[in-house]
C-alpha positions in Angstrom: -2.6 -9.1 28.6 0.0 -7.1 26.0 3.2 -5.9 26.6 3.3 -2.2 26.1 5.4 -1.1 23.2 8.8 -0.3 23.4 8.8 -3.5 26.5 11.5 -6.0 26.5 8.7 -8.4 26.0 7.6 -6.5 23.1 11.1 -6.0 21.1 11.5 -10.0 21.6 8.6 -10.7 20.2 9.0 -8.1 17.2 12.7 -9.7 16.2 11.4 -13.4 16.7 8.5 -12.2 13.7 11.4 -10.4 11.6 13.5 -13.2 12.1 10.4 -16.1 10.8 9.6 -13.9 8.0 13.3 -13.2 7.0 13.4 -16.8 7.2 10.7 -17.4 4.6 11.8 -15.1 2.2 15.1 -16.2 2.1 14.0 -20.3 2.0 11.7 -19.2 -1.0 14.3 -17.4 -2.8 16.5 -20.4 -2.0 14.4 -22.2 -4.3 13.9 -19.9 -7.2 10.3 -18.8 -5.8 8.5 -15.6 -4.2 7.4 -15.6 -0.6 3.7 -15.4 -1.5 4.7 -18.4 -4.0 6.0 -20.6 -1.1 2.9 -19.0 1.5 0.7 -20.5 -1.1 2.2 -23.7 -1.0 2.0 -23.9 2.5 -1.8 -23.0 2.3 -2.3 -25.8 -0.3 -0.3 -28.1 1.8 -2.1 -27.7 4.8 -5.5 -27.1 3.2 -5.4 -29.3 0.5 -6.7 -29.0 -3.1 -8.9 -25.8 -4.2 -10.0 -23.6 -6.5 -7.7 -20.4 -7.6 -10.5 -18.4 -6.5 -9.9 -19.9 -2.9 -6.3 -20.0 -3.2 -6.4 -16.0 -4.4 -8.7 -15.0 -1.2 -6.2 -17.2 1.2 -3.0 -15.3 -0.4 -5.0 -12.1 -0.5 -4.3 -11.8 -4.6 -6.8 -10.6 -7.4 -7.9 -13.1 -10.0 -4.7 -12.0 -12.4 -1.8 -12.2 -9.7 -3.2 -15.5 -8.8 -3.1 -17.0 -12.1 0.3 -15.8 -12.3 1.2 -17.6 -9.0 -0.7 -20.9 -10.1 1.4 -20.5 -13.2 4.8 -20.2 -11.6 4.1 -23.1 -9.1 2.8 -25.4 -11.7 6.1 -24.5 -14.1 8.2 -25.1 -11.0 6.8 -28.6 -10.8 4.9 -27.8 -7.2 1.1 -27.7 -8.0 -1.1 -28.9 -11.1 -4.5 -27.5 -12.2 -6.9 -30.2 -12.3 -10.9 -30.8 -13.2 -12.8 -30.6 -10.0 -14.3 -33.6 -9.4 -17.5 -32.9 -8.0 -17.8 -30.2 -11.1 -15.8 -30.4 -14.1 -16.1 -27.1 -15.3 -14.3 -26.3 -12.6 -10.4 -26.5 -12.2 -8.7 -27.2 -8.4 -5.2 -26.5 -7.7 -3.9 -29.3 -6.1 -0.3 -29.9 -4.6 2.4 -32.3 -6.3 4.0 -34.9 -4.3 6.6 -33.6 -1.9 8.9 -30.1 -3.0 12.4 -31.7 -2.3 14.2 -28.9 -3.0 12.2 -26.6 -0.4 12.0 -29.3 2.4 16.1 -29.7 1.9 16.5 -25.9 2.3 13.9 -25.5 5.7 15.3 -28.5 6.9 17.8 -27.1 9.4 16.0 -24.6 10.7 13.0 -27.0 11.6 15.6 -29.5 13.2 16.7 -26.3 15.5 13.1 -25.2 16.4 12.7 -29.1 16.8 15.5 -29.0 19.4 14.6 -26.2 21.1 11.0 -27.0 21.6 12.5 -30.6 22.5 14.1 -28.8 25.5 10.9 -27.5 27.1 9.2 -30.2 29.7 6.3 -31.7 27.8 3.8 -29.0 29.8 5.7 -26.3 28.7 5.3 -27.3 25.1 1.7 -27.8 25.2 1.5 -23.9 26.2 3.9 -23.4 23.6 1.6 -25.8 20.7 -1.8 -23.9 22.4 0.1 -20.4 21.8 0.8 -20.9 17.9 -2.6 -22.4 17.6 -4.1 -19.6 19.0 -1.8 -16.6 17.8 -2.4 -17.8 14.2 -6.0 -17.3 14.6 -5.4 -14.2 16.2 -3.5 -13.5 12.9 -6.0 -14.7 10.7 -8.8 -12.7 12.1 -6.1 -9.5 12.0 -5.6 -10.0 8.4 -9.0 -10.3 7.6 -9.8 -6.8 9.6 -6.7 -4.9 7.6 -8.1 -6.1 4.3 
C-alpha cells in the first residue's frame, strides 16, 4: 500500500525524512565533517573494516572523492588505512575507537527517539524495528536503481 501524494500520510512522512537528514547534516557539521563524511562513518561502523573501493561504491563516490573522504576521516582522528590482512598489498579502512565528539552531539536526539519509541507497547515497537529494517532495504535497492 502507498499513500497517494499530496496525503496527510504522505506530507508526514516527507517532513519526518527532511527532518533525519537535516539532522545529519547539521550533527556532521557539528563536528567539523560533511554529511557523506559522517554516512561513511556510519557505514564503517556498522559494516566494519573495508577496502576504499568498498567504502566508495557504499557512499556512491569515484576512486578520487573517496580518497579525499578517507583522507579527511583519518586527519580527523575517525578511521585509519591499514594492510589487509588476508592480502597486504591491499589497504582496509578500518574505524578508530569510539568518535566522542559526534556521539556527544547525536546524543540528545537518540535519548528522544529513545523515549519516544519507549512509549510504544513492546508490539508496537516491533512493527516499528520490522518497518526501519525493511524501509532501509527498500532504500538500498532505490538507490542502487537511481544510480
Amino acid at each position: 500500500m502507498s499513500t497517494p501524494a499530496g496525503s496527510k500520510e504522505s506530507e508526514i512522512f516527507r517532513r519526518y525524512e527532511s527532518a533525519v537528514v537535516l539532522h545529519a547534516q547539521a550533527g556532521a557539521k557539528a563536528v567539523g565533517l560533511g554529511a557523506t563524511d559522517l554516512y561513511a562513518l556510519n557505514i564503517l561502523g556498522l559494516s566494519g573494516a573495508m577496502t576504499p573501493g568498498e567504502l566508495g561504491t557504499r557512499t556512491g563516490l569515484t576512486t578520487g572523492p573517496t580518497t579525499r573522504l578517507i583522507d579527511r576521516l583519518e586527519a580527523a582522528g575517525y578511521v585509519r588505512r591499514a594492510a589487509d590482512p588476508g592480502d597486504r598489498r591491499k589497504v582496509i579502512v578500518e574505524p578508530v575507537g569510539q568518535p566522542t565528539e559526534l556521539d556527544r552531539v547525536l546524543a540528545p536526539v537518540r535519548r528522544a527517539i529513545g523515549e519516544i519509541i519507549g512509549d510504544y507497547p513492546a508490539d508496537q515497537r516491533a512493527v516499528l524495528f520490522d518497518y526501519f529494517e525493511r524501509a532501509a532495504a527498500a532504500y538500498q535497492r532505490a538507490a542502487g536503481e537511481i544510480g
